[in-house]
N, C-alpha and C positions, 0 to 999 in steps of 0.2 A: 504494500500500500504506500510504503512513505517514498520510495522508486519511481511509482507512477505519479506523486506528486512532486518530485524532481523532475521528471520528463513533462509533465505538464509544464510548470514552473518556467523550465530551460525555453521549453517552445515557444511560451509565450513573449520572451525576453527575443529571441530569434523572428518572429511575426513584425515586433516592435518597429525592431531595426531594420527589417528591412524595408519597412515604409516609409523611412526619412529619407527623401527625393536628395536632400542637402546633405549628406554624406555620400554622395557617387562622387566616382573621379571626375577632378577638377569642373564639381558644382560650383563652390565656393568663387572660381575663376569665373566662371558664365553669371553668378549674381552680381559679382561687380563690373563685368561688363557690360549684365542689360541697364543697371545703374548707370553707369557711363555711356553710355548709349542712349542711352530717356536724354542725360542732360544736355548732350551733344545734339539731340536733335530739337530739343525743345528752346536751343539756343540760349542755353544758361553758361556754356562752355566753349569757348571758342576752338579752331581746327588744332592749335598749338597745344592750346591746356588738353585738349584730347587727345591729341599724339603724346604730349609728354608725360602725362598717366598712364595710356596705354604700358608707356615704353616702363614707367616705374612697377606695375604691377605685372611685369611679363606676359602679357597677352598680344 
């Protein structure tokens, strides 16, 4: 009994995690480019401040 409430337990920690979209390879890299992307288009950042971000965050 206390096995099948480890293996339940485990599962459910494993279900968890795998539905945080922001823990895939280089998510973290795509949210701060769509960031950077909104402000670049919405004309909050100009073509420089957004190459030179670009170039600081390695994207």
């Amino acid at each position: 009994m206390f096995i099948l409430f480890i293996v339940v337990i485990a599962l459910g920690f494993w279900i968890l995690r795998s539905q945080r979209p922001w823990q895939e390879n280089g998510a973290e890299h795509n949210g701060a480019r769509d960031i950077l992307d909104r402000r670049y288009a919405s004309g909050e950042i100009d073509a420089d401040e957004y190459a030179q971000r670009r170039a600081t965050l390695g994207l």
